[in-house]
C-alpha positions as CSV (number, residue, x, y, z in Angstrom):
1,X,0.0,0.0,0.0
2,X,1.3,3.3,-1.0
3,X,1.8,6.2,1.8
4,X,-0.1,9.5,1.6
5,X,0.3,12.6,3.0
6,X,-2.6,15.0,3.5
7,X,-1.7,18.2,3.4
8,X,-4.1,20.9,5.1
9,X,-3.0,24.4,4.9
10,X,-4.7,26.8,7.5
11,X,-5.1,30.3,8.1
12,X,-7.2,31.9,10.9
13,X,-9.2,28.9,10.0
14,X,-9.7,26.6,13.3
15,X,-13.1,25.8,13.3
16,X,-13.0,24.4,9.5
17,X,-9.5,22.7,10.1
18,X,-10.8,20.8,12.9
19,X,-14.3,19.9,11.1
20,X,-11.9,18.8,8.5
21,X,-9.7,17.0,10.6
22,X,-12.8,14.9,12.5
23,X,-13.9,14.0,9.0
24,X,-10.9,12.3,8.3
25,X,-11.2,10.2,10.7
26,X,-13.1,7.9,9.1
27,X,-11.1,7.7,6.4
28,X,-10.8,3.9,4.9
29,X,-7.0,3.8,4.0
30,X,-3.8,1.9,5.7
31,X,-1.2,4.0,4.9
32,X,-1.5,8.5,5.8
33,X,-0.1,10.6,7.7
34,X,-1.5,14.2,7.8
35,X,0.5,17.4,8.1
36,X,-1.3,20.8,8.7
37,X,0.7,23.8,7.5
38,X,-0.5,26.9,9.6
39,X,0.3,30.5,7.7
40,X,0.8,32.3,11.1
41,X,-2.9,32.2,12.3
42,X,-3.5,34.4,15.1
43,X,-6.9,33.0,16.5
44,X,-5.3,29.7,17.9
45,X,-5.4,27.2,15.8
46,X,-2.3,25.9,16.3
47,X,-3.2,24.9,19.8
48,X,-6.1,23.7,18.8
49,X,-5.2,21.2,16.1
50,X,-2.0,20.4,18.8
51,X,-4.7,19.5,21.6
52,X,-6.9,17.9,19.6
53,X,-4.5,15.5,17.3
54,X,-1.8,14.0,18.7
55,X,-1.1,12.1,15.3
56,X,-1.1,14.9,13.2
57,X,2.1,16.9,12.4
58,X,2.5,20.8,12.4
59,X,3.9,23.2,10.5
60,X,4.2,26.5,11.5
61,X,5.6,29.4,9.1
62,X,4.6,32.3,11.2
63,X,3.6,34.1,8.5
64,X,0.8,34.5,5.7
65,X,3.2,33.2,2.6
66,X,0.1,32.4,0.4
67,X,-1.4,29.3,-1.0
68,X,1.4,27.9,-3.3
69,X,4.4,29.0,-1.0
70,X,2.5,27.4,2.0
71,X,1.9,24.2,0.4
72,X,5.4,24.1,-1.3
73,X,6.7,24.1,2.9
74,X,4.1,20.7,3.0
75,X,5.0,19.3,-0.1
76,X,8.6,19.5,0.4
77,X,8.6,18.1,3.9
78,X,6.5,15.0,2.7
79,X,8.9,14.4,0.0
80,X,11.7,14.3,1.8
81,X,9.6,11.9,4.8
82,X,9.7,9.2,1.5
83,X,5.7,9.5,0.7
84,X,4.9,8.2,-2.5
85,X,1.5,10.9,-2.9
86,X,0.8,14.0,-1.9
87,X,-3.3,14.7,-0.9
88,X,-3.9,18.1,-0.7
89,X,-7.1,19.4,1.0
90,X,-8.1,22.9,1.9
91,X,-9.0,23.0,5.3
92,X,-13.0,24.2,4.4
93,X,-13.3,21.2,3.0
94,X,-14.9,17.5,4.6
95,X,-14.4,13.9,3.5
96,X,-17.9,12.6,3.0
97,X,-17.0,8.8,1.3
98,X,-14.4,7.0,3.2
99,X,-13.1,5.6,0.6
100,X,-12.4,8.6,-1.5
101,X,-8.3,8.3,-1.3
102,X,-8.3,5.0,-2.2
103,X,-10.2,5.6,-5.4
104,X,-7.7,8.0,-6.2
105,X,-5.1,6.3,-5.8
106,X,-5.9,3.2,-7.4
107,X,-6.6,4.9,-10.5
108,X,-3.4,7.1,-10.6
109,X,-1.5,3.8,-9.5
110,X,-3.1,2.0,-12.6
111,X,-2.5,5.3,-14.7
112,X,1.1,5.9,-16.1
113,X,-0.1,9.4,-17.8
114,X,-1.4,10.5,-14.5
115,X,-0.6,14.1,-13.2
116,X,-3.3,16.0,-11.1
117,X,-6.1,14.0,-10.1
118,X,-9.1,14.9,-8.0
119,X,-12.2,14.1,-7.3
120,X,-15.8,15.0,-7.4
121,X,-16.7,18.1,-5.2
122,X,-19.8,18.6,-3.4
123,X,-21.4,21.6,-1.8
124,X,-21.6,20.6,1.5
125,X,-24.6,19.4,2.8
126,X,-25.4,18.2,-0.6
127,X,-25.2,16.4,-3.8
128,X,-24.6,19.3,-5.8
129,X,-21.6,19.5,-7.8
130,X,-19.2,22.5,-7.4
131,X,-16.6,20.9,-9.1
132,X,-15.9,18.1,-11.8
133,X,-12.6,19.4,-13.7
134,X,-11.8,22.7,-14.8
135,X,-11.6,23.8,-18.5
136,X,-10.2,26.8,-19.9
137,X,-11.3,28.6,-23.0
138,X,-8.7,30.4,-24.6
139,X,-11.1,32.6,-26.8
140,X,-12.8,34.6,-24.0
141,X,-10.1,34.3,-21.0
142,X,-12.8,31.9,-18.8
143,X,-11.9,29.1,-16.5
144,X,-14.9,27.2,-15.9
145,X,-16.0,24.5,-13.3
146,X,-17.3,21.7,-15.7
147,X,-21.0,20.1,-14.0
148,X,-21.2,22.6,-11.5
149,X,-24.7,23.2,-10.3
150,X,-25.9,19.7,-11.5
151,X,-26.8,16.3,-9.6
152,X,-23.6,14.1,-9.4
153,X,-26.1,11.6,-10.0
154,X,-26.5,13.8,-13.3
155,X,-23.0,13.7,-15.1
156,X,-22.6,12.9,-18.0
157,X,-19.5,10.6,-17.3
158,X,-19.0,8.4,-14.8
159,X,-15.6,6.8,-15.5
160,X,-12.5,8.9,-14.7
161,X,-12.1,11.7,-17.3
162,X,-9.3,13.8,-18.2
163,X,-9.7,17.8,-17.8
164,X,-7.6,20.7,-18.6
165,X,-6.9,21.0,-14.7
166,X,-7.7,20.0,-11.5
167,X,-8.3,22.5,-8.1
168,X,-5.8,23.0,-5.8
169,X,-9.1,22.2,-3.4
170,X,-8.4,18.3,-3.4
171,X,-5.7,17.1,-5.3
172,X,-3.4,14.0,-5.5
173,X,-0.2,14.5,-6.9
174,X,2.1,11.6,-7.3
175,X,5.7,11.9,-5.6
176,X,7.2,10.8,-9.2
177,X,5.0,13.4,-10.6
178,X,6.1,16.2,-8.4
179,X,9.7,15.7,-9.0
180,X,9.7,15.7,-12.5
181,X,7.5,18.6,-13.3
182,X,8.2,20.4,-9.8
183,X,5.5,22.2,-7.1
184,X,3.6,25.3,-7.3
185,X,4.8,28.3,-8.7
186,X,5.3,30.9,-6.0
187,X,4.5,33.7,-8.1
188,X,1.2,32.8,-7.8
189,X,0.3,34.0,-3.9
190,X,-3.5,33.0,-4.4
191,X,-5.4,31.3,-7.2
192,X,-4.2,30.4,-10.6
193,X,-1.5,27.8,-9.1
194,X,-3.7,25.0,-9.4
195,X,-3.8,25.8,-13.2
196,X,-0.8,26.8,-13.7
197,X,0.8,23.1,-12.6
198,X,-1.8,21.7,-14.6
199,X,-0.4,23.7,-17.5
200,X,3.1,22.5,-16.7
201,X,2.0,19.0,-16.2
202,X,0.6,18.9,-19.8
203,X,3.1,20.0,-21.3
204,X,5.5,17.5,-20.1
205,X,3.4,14.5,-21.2
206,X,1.1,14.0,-18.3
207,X,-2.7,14.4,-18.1
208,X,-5.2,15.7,-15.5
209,X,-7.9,13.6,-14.8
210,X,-11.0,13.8,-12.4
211,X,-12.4,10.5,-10.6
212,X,-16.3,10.7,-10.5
213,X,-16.4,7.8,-8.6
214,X,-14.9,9.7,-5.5
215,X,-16.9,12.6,-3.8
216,X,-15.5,15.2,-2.0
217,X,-17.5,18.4,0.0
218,X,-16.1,21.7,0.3
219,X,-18.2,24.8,1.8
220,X,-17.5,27.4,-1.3
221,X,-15.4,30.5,-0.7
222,X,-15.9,30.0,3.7
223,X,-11.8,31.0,4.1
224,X,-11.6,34.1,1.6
225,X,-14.9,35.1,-0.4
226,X,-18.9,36.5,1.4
227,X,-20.2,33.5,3.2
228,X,-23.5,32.1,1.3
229,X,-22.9,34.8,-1.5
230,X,-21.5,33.9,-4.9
231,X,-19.4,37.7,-5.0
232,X,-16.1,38.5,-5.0
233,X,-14.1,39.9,-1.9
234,X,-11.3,43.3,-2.8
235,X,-8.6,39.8,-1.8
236,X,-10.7,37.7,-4.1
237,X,-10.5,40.3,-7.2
238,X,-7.6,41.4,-7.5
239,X,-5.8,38.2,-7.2
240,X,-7.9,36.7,-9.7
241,X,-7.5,39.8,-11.6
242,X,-3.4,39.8,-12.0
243,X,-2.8,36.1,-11.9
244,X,-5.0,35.5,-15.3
245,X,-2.5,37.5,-16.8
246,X,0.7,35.8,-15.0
247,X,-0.6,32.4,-16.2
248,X,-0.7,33.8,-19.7
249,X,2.2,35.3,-19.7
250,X,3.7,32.1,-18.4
251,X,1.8,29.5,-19.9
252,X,0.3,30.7,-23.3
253,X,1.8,31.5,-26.3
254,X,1.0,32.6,-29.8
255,X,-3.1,33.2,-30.6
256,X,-4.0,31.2,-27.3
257,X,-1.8,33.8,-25.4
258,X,-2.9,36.9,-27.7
259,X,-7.0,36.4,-27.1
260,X,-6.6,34.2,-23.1
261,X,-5.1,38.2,-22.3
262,X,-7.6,40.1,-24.7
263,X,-11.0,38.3,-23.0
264,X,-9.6,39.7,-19.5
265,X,-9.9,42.8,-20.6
266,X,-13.3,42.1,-22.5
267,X,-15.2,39.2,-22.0
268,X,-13.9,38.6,-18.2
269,X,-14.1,42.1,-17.4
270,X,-18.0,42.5,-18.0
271,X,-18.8,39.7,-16.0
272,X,-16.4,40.3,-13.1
273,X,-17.3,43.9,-12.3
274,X,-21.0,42.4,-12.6
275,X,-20.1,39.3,-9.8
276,X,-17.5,42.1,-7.4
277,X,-19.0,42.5,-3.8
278,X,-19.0,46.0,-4.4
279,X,-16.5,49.5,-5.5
280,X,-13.5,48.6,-2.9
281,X,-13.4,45.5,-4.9
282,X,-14.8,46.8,-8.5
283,X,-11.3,48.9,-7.6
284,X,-8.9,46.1,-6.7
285,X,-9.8,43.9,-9.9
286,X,-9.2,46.7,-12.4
287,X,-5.8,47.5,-10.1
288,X,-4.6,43.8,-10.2
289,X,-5.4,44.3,-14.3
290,X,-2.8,46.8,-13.9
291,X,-0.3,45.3,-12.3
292,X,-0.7,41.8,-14.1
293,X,-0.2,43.9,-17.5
294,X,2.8,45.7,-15.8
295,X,4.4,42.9,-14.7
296,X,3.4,41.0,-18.4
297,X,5.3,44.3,-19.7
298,X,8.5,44.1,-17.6
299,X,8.8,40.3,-18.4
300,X,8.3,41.0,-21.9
301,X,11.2,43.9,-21.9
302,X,13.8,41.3,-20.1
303,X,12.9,38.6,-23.0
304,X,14.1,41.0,-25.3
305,X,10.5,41.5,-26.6
C-alpha cells in the first residue's frame, strides 16, 4: 500500500480545520499521515489542532506566505519523509466517502499518464456539484468549473475523465510526478496555481484527470470570499484579476496567449465587475489588471520582446 500525505493548509481557520480533521477520521486507507501547514494564524489554531490531534504533524511558518508558498513548505517536507502521494485538501473542506483516497489512488496507481487528479466536489450538505474538472477557454479568457450546479447523479460521465486542470481544493499529486515537473509556482500567492501546474504537467506528457467515482464536500469561498454569496471579496479580485495574466504570460503563447489576455480585458471584465461584492473591490480587480499587464510588460522587456 502506498503512503499518503494530507496536506491541510490553514489560516485563521480553526473551526473548518478541525471539522476537517474529524472527518478524516473515518477515512478507509492503511497508509496516511497528515501534516497541517498553519500560515501564522492568530486565532489559535495551532493549539487547537496540537490538543486535539496528537497524530497529526504541524507546520508553523509564522507568517501568511500564500497558498502555493504554504503548500510548497508541506509538499517539500513530505517528500523528503519518503511519501509516494501527496493529498492536498483545503481546510474548508470535509471527507464525505471514506473511501475517497483510495479511489484516487488506485486509478493514478493504474494510470502511467497520471498528473493531477481529484475528485468530485460537493457543496456541502449536498449532492450538488461544485466541481468536476476545470476547463479553460482560450477565446474569451474563462476558466470554468465543468457540471457545476448539477446532480452528481447527473454527469454525464462516470468513469474517470481527463480535464484541462484540477483544483488545488483536493488534489493528489504523485511523488514521481512532483519531481519531474516540480510544485507550485510561488508567483502565484492566491489562485491560478492549481492551473498553472496543470499547465506545466501537460506539457511534459502527463494528463489531469477527475475520478467521479470519488466525492468530496467543500463549503465554497468559507476561508476568503462572502459566506452564502456567490461575489467577489477586494482579496478575491484582485488576485484573480493579476494572476489571469501571470498564467498567460507564463503558460500561453501565440493566438492562445494573444485572445486568453484580450478576454480579460473584455469578456472577463464584464462579467467580473458584474459578480464584485462591491466599489472597494470593482477597484482592486481593475488594479490587479494593472499590475498583471505591468508585470506582463517588464517580463516582456527582459525577454528581449
Amino acid at each position: 500500500m502506498p503512503k499518503v500525505t494530507i496536506i491541510i493548509l490553514n489560516y485563521n481557520g480553526k473551526e473548518d480545520t478541525l471539522k476537517c480533521l474529524a472527518s478524516l477520521q473515518a477515512l478507509d486507507f492503511d497508509d496516511y499521515a497528515i501534516t497541517v501547514v498553519d500560515n501564522g494564524s492568530q486565532d489559535g489554531s495551532v493549539t487547537a489542532v496540537r490538543d486535539s490531534y496528537d497524530g497529526v504533524s504541524l507546520i508553523e511558518n509564522g507568517a501568511n506566505l500564500g497558498f502555493a508558498a504554504g503548500c510548497n513548505i508541506g509538499i517539500r517536507d513530505a517528500l523528503e519523509r519518503g511519501t509516494d502521494f501527496v493529498l492536498l485538501i483545503n481546510n474548508d473542506t470535509v471527507s464525505i466517502d471514506p473511501t475517497f483516497l483510495g479511489k484516487l489512488v488506485e486509478f493514478y496507481g493504474s494510470t502511467p499518464d497520471a498528473g493531477a487528479v481529484g475528485p468530485v466536489i460537493l457543496y456541502e450538505g449536498s449532492d450538488i456539484v461544485w466541481f468536476a474538472g476545470g476547463r479553460v477557454s482560450y477565446l474569451t479568457g474563462f476558466s470554468r468549473h465543468m457540471g457545476k450546479g448539477v446532480p452528481v447523479s447527473s454527469l454525464a460521465v462516470s468513469g474517470p475523465f481527463a480535464v484541462d486542470y484540477v483544483s488545488g481544493c483536493a488534489v493528489l499529486l504523485g511523488a514521481d510526478f512532483l519531481r519531474d515537473v516540480g510544485i507550485f509556482d510561488e508567483d502565484y500567492f492566491f489562485y491560478y496555481e492549481d492551473m498553472d501546474l496543470c499547465a506545466r504537467a501537460r506539457a511534459c506528457g502527463y494528463l489531469n484527470y477527475v475520478v467521479p467515482s470519488s466525492t468530496f464536500s467543500h463549503r465554497k469561498s468559507a476561508s476568503a470570499g462572502v459566506a452564502g454569496e456567490n461575489k467577489l471579496t477586494a482579496f478575491q479580485s484582485y488576485y484573480m484579476a493579476a494572476n489571469a495574466i501571470l498564467f498567460a504570460q507564463k503558460n500561453l503563447s501565440g493566438w492562445r496567449r494573444a485572445t486568453f489576455l484580450a478576454g480579460q480585458f473584455t469578456f472577463r471584465l464584464a462579467y467580473n465587475m458584474l459578480m464584485v461584492s462591491g466599489k472597494v473591490a470593482a477597484h482592486e480587480y481593475l488594479r490587479g489588471l494593472r499590475d498583471g499587464t505591468r508585470s506582463l510588460r517588464r517580463r516582456n522587456v527582459q525577454q528581449g520582446f
